[in-house]
Structures are given as C-alpha cells and as structure tokens.
C-alpha positions as CSV (number, residue, x, y, z in Angstrom):
1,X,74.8,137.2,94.2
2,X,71.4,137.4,95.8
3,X,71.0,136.8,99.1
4,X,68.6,133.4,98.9
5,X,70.4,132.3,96.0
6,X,73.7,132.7,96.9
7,X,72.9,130.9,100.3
8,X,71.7,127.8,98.7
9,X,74.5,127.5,96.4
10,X,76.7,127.3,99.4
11,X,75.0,125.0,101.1
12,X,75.3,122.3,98.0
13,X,79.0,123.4,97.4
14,X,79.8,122.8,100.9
15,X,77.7,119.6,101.7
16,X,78.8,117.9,98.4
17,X,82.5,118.5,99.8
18,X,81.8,117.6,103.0
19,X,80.0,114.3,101.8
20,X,82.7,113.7,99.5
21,X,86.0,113.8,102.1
22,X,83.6,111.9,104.2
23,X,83.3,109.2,101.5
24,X,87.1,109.4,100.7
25,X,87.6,109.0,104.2
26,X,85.4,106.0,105.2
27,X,87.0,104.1,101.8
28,X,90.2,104.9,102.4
29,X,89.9,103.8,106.3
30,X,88.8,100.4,104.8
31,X,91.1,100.2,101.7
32,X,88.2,99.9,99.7
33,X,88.8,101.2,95.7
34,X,87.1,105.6,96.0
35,X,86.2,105.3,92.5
36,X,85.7,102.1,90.2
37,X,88.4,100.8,88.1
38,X,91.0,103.5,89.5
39,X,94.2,103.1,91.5
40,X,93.9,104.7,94.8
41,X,96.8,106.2,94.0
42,X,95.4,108.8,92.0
43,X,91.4,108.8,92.9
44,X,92.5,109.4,96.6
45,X,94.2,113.1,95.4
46,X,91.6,113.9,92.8
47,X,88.9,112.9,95.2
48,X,90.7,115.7,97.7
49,X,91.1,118.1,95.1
50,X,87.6,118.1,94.3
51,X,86.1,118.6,97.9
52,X,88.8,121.0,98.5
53,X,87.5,122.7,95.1
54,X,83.8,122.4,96.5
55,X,84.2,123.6,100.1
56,X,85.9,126.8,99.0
57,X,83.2,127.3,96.4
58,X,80.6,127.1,99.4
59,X,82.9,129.6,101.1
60,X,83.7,131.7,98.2
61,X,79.6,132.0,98.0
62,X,79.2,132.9,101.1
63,X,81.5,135.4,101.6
64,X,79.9,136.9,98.0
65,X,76.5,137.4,99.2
C-alpha cells in the first residue's frame, strides 16, 4: 500500500474500533441495549468482534505500508 494511503486507512480502521469499544463500553457500564432490538447477550460479543476486527485492520495497514 502507498504510503498516504495506507496511513489514512489506518487511521479510520483504528478510530472506528476505538470508538466502537468505547461505545460498547459506556452502554454496557449503564446497561443500556448496544444495538436496537438485540439481546445484550449477543450484540455485546459481536460489537467486540468487530472493533477487535477493526483495530487489527488499522494495525495490519500500518505494518503494510
């Protein structure tokens, strides 16, 4: 990957995870639903799985550049 390119692609990846744990986090402190209409149950490890999938992306990119 080029090197601007590649750069800004990490920096979405890893703020979009970042924001996203964040958001899990704060819900999950107040017991509020993470996603509309679904049992924490399962958003809460789909939620993870996701920002997990997104911050190693960012990392992934970085490391590629």
């Amino acid at each position: 990957m080029e090197g601007g390119p590649g750069i800004f692609a990490a920096g979405v990846f890893l703020l979009f995870g970042t924001g996203l744990l964040g958001w899990t986090g704060a819900c999950a402190a107040r017991r509020a639903p993470v996603a509309e209409g679904v049992r924490p149950a399962v958003a809460v490890p789909l939620v993870l799985l996701a920002a997990g999938t997104c911050l190693a992306l960012g990392v992934w990119c970085l490391l590629r550049r």
